[in-house]
N, CA, C, O and CB atoms as a CASP TS submission, in Angstrom:
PFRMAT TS
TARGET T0000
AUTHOR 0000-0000-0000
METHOD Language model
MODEL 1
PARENT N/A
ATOM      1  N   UNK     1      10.016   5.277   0.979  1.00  0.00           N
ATOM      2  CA  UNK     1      10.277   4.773  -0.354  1.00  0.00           C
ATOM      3  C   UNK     1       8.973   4.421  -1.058  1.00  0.00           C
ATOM      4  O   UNK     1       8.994   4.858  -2.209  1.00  0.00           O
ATOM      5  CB  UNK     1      11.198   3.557  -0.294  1.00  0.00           C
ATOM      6  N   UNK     2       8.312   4.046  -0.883  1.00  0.00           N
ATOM      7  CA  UNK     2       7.084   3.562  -1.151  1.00  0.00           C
ATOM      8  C   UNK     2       5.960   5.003  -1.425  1.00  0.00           C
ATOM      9  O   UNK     2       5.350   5.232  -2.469  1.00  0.00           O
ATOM     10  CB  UNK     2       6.691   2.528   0.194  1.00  0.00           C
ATOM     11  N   UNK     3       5.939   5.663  -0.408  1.00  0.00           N
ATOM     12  CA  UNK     3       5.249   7.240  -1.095  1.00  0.00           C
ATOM     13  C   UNK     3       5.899   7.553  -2.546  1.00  0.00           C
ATOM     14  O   UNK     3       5.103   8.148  -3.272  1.00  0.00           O
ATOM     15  CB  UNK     3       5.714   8.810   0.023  1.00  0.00           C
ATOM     16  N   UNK     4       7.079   7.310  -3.102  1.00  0.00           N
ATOM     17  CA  UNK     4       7.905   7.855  -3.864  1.00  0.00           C
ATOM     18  C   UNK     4       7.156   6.856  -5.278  1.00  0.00           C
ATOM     19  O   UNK     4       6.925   7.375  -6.370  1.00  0.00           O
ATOM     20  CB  UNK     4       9.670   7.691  -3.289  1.00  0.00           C
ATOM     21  N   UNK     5       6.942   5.766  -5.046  1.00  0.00           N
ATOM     22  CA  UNK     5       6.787   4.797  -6.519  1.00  0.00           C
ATOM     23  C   UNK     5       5.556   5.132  -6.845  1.00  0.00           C
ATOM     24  O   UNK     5       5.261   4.936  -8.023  1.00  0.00           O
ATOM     25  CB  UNK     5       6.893   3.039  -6.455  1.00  0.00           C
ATOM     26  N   UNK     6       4.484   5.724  -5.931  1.00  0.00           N
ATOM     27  CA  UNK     6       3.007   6.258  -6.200  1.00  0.00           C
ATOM     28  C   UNK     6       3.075   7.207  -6.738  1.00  0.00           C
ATOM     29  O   UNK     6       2.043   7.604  -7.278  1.00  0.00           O
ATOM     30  CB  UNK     6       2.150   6.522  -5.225  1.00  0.00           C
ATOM     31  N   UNK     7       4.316   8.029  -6.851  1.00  0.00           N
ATOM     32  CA  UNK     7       4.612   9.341  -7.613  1.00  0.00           C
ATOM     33  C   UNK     7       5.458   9.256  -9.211  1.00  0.00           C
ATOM     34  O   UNK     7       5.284  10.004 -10.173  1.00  0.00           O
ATOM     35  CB  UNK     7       5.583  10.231  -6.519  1.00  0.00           C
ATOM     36  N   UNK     8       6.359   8.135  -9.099  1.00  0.00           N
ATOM     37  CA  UNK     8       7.422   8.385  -9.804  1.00  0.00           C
ATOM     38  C   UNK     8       7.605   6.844 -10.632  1.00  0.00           C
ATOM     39  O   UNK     8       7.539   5.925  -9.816  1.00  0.00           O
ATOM     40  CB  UNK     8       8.680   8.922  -8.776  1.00  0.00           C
ATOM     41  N   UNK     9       7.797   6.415 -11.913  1.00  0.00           N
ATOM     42  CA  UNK     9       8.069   5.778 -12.580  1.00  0.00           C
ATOM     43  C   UNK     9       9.095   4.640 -12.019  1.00  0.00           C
ATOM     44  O   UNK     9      10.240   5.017 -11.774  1.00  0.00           O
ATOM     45  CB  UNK     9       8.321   6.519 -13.463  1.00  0.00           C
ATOM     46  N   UNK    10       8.703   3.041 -11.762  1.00  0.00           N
ATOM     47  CA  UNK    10       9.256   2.253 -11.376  1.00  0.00           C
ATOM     48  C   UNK    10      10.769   1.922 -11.491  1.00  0.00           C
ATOM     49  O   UNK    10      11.472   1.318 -10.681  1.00  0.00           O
ATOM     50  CB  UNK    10       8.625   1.605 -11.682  1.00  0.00           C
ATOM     51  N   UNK    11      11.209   2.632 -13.068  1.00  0.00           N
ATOM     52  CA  UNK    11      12.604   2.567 -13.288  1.00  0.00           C
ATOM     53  C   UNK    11      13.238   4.087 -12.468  1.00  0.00           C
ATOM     54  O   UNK    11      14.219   3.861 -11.760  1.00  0.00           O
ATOM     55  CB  UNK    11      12.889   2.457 -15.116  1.00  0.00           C
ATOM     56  N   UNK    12      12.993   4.855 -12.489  1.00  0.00           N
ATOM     57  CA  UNK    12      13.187   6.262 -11.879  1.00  0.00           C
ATOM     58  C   UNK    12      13.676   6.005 -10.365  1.00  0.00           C
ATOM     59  O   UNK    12      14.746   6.416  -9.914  1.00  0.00           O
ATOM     60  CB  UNK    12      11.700   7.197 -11.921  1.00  0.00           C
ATOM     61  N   UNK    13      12.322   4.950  -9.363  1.00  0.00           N
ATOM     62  CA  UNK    13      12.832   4.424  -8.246  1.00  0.00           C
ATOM     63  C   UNK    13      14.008   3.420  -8.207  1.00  0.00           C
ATOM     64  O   UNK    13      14.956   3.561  -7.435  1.00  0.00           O
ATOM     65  CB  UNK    13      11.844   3.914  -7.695  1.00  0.00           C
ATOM     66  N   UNK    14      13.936   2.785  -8.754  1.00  0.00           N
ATOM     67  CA  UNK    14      14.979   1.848  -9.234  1.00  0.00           C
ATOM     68  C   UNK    14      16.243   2.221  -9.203  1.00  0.00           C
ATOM     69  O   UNK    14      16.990   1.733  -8.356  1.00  0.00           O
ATOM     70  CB  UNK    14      14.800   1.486 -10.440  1.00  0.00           C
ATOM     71  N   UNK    15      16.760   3.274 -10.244  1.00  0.00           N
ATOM     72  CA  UNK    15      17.920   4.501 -10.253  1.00  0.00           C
ATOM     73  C   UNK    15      18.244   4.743  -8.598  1.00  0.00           C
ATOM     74  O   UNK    15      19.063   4.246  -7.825  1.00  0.00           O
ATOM     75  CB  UNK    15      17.219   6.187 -11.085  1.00  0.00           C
ATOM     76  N   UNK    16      16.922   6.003  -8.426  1.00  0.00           N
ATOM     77  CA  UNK    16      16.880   6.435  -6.838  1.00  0.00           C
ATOM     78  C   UNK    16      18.095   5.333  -5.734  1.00  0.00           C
ATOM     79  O   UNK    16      19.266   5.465  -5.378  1.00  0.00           O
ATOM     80  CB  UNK    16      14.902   6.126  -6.254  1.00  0.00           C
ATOM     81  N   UNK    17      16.988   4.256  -5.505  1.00  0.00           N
ATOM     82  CA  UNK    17      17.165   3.971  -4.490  1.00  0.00           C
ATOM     83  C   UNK    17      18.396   2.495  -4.897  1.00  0.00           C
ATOM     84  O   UNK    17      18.794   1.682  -4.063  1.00  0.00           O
ATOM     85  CB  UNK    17      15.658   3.837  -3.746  1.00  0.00           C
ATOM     86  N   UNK    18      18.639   2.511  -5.856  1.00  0.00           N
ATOM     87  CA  UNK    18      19.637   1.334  -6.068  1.00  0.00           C
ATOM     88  C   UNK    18      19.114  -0.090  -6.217  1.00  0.00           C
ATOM     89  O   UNK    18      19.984  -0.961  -6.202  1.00  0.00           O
ATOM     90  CB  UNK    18      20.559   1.284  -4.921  1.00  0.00           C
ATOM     91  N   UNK    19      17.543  -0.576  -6.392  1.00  0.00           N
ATOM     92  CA  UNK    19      16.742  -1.885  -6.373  1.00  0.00           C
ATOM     93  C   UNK    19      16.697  -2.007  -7.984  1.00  0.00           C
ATOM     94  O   UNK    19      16.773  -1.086  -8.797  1.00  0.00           O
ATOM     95  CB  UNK    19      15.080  -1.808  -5.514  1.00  0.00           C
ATOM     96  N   UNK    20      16.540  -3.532  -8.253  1.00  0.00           N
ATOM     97  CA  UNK    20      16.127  -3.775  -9.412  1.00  0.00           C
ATOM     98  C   UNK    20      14.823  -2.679 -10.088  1.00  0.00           C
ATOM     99  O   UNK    20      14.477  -1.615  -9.574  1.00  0.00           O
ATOM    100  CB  UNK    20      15.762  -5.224  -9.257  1.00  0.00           C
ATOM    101  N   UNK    21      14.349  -3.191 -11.148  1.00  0.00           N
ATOM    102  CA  UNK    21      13.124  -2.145 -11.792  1.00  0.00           C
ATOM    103  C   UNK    21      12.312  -3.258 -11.096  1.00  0.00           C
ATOM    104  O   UNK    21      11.338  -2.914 -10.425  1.00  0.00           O
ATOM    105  CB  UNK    21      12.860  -1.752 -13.825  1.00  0.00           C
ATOM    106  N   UNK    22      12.658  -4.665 -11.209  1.00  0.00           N
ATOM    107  CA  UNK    22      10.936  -5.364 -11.307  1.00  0.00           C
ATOM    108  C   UNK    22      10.977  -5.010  -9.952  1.00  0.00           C
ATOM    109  O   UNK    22       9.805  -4.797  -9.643  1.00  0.00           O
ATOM    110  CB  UNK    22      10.467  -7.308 -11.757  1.00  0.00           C
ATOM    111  N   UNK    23      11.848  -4.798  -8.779  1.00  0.00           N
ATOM    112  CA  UNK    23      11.372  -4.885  -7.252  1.00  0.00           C
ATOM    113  C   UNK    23      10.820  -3.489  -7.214  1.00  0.00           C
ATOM    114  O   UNK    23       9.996  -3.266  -6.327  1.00  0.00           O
ATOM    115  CB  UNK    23      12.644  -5.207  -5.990  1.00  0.00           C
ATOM    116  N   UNK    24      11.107  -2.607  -7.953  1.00  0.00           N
ATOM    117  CA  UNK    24      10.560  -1.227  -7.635  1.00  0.00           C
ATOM    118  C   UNK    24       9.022  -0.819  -8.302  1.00  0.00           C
ATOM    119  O   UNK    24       8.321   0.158  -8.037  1.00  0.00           O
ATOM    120  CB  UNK    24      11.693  -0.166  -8.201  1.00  0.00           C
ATOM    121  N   UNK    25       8.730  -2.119  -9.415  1.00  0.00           N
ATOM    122  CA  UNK    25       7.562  -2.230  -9.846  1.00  0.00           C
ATOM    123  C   UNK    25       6.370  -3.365  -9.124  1.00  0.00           C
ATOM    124  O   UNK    25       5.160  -3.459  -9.331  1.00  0.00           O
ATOM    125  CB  UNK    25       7.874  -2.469 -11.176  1.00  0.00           C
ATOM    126  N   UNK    26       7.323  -4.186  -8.167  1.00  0.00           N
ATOM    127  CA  UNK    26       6.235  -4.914  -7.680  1.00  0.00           C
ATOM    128  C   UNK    26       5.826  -3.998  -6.102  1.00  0.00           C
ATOM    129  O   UNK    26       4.872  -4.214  -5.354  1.00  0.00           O
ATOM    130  CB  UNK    26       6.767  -6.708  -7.502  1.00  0.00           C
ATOM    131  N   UNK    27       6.884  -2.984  -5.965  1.00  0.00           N
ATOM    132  CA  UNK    27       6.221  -1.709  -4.737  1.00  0.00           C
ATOM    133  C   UNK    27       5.402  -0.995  -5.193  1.00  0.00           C
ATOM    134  O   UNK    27       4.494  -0.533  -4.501  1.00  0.00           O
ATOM    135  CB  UNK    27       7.137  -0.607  -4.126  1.00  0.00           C
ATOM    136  N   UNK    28       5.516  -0.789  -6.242  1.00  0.00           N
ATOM    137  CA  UNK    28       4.150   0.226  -7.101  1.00  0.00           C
ATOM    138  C   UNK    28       3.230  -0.583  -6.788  1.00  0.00           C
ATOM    139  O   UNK    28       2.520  -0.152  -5.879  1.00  0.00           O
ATOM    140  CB  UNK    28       4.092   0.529  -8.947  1.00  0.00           C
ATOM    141  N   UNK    29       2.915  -1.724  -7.230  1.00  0.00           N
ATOM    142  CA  UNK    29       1.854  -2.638  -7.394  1.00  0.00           C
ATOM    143  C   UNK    29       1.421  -2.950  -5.956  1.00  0.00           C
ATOM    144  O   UNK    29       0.403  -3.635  -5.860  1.00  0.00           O
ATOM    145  CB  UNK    29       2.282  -3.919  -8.227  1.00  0.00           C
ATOM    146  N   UNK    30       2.061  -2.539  -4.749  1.00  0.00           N
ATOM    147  CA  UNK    30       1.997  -2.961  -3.481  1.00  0.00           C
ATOM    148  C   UNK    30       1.235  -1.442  -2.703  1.00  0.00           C
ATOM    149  O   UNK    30       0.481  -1.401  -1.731  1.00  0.00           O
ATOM    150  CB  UNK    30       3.686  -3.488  -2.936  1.00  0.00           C
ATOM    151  N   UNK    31       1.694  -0.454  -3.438  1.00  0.00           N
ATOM    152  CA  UNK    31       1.474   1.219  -2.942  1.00  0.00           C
ATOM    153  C   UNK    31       0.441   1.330  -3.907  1.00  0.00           C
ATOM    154  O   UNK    31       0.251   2.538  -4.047  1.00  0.00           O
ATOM    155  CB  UNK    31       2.881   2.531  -3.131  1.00  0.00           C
ATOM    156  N   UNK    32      -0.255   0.751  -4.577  1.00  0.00           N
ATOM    157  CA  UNK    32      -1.501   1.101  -5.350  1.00  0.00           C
ATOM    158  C   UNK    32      -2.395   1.184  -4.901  1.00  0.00           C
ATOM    159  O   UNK    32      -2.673   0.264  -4.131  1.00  0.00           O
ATOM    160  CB  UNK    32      -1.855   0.526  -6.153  1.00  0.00           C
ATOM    161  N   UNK    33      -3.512   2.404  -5.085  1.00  0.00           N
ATOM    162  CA  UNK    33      -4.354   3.284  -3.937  1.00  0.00           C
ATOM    163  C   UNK    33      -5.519   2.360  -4.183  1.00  0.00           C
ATOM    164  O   UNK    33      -5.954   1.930  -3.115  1.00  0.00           O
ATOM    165  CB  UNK    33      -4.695   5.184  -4.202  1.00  0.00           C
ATOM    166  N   UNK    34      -5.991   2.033  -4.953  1.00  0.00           N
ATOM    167  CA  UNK    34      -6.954   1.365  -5.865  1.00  0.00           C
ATOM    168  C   UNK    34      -7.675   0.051  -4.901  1.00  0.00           C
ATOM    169  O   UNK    34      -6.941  -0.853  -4.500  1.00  0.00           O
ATOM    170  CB  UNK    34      -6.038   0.771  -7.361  1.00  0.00           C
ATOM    171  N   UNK    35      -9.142   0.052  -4.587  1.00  0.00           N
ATOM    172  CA  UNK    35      -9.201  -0.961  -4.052  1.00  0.00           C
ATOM    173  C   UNK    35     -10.196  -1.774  -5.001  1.00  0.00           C
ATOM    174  O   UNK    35     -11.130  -2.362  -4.458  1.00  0.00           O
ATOM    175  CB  UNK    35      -9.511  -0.753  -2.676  1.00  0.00           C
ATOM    176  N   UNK    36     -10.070  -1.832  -6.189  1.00  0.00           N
ATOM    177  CA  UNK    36     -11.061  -2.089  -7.032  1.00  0.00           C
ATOM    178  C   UNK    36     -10.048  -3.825  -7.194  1.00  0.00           C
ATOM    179  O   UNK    36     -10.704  -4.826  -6.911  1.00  0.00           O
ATOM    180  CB  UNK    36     -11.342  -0.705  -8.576  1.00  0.00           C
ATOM    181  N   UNK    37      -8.950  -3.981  -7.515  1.00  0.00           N
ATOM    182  CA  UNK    37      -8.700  -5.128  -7.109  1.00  0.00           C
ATOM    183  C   UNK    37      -9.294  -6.038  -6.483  1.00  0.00           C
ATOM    184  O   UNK    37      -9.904  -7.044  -6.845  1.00  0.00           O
ATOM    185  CB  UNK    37      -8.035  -5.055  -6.688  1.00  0.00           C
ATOM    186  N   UNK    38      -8.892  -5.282  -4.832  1.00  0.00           N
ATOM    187  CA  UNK    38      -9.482  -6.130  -3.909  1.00  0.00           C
ATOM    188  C   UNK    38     -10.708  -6.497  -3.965  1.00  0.00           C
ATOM    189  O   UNK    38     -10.958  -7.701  -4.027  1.00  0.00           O
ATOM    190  CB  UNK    38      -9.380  -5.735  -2.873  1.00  0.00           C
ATOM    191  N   UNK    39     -11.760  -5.523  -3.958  1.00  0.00           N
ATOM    192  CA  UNK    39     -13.325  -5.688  -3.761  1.00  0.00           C
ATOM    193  C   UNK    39     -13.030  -7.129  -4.804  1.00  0.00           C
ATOM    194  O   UNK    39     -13.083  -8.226  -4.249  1.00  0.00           O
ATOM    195  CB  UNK    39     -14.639  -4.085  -4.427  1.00  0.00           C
ATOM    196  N   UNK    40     -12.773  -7.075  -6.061  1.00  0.00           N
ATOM    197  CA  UNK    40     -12.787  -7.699  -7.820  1.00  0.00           C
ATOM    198  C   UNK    40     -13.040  -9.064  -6.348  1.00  0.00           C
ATOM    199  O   UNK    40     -14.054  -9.505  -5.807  1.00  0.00           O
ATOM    200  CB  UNK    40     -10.725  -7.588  -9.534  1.00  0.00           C
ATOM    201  N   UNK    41     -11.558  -9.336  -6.160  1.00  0.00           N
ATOM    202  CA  UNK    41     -11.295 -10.801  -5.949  1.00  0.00           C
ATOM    203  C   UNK    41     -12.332 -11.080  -4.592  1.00  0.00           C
ATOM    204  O   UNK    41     -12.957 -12.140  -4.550  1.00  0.00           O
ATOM    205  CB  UNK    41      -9.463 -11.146  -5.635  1.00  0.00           C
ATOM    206  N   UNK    42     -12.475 -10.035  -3.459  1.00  0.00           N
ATOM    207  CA  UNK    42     -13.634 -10.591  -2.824  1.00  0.00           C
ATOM    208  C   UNK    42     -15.207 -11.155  -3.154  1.00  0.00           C
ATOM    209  O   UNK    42     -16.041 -11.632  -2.384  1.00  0.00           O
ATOM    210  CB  UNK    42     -13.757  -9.799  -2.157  1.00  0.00           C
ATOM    211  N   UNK    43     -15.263 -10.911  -4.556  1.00  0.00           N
ATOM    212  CA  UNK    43     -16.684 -11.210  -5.211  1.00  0.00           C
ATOM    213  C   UNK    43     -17.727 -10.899  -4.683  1.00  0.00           C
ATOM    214  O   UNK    43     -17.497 -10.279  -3.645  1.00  0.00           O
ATOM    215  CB  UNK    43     -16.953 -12.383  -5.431  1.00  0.00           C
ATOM    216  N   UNK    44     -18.978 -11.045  -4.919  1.00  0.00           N
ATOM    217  CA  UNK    44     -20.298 -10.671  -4.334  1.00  0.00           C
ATOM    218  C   UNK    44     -20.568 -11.164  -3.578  1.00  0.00           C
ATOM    219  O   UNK    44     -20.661 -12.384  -3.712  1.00  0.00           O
ATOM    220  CB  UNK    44     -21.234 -10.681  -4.849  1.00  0.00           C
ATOM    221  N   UNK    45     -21.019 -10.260  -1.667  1.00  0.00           N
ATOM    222  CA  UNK    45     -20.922 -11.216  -0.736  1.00  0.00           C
ATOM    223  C   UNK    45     -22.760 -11.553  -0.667  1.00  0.00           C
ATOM    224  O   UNK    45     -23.227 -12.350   0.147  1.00  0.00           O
ATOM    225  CB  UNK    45     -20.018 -10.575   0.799  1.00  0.00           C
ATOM    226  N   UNK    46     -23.552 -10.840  -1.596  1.00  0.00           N
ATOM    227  CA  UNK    46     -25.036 -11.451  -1.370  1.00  0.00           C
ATOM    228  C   UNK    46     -24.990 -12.712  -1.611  1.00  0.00           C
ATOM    229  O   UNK    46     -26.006 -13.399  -1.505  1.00  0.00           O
ATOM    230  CB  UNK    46     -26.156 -10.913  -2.220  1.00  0.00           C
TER
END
């Protein structure tokens, strides 16, 4: 399920699999490839 929200529009999964939109948008936000977040909040370790 989660390969699927990296592909496909949060309401689209939603439909799919029978979950609310916001739960199928906070899996997007969970399946996001992106580690620019993370690094963000680890800050500068010099």
């Amino acid at each position: 399920m989660i390969a699927n929200v990296t592909h496909l529009d949060a309401v689209v999964v939603s439909d799919l699999f029978g979950i609310a939109p916001k739960t199928a948008h906070k899996w997007a936000q969970y399946a996001d490839t992106s580690w620019a977040a993370y690094l963000a909040a680890q800050g500068n370790p010099q």
